[in-house]
C-alpha positions in Angstrom: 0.0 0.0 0.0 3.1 2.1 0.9 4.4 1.6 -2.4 1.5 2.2 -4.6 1.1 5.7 -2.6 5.0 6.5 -3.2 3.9 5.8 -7.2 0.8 7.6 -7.1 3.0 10.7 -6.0 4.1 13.3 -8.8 7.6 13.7 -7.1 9.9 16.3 -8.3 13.2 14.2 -8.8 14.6 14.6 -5.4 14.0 11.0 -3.9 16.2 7.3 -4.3 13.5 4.8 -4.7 14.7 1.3 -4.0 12.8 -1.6 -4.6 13.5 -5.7 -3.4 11.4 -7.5 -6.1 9.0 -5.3 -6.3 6.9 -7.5 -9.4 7.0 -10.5 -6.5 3.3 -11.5 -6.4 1.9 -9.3 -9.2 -0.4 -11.4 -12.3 2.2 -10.8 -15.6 -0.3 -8.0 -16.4 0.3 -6.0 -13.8 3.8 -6.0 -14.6 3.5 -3.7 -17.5 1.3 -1.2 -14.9 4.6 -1.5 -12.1 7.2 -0.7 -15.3 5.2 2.4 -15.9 5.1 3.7 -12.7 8.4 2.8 -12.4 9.7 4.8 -15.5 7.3 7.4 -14.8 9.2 8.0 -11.6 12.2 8.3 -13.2 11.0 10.4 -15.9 10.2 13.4 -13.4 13.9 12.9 -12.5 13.9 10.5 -9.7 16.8 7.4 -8.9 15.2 4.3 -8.9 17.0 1.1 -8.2 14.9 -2.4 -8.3 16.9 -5.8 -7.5 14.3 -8.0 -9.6 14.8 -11.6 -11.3 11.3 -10.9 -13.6 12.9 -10.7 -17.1 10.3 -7.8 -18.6 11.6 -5.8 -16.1 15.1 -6.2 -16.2 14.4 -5.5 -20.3 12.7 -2.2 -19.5 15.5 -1.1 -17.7 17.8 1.5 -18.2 20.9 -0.6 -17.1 21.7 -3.7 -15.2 24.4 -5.0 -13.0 24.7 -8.4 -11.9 26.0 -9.3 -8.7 27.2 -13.1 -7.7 28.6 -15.5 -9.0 26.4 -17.0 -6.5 24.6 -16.3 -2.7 26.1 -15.9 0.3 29.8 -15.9 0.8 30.3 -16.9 -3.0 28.3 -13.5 -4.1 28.6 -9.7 -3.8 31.1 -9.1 -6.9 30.2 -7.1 -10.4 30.2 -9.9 -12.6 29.0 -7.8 -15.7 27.1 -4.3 -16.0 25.3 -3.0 -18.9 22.4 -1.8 -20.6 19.8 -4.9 -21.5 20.5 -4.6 -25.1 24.1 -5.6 -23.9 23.1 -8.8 -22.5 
């Protein structure tokens, strides 16, 4: 409910929005609704960082970075960084 108030908001560009799978939950339709809000967000000049595994939005984003090579102990390096059409 937090959320969808936080996208409802026409903020002014002055806020980091991050996000922990934010799609988790939502029908496949609903996606495309999240990816506008999420764009529309940035648009008015906001950050906005999502850590997501859904693969429409990782392909709406602006750019990606993938951390691992694996959980845990084995994880937290860059392995690549890019913009989807890179990948």
């Amino acid at each position: 409910v937090k959320l969808a108030r936080e996208l409802a908001k026409r903020d002014t560009g002055r806020t980091l929005y991050i996000l922990d799978e934010p799609s988790i939950g939502l029908h496949q339709r609903d996606n495309v609704k999240l990816i506008e809000a999420l764009k529309n967000l940035r648009d008015v000049g906001n950050s906005v960082m999502v850590v997501e595994h859904d693969k429409d939005i990782m392909l709406a984003s602006d750019h990606l970075i993938d951390i691992g090579p694996a959980a845990g102990y084995h994880g937290g390096r860059i392995v690549s960084a890019g913009t989807p059409a890179d990948y």
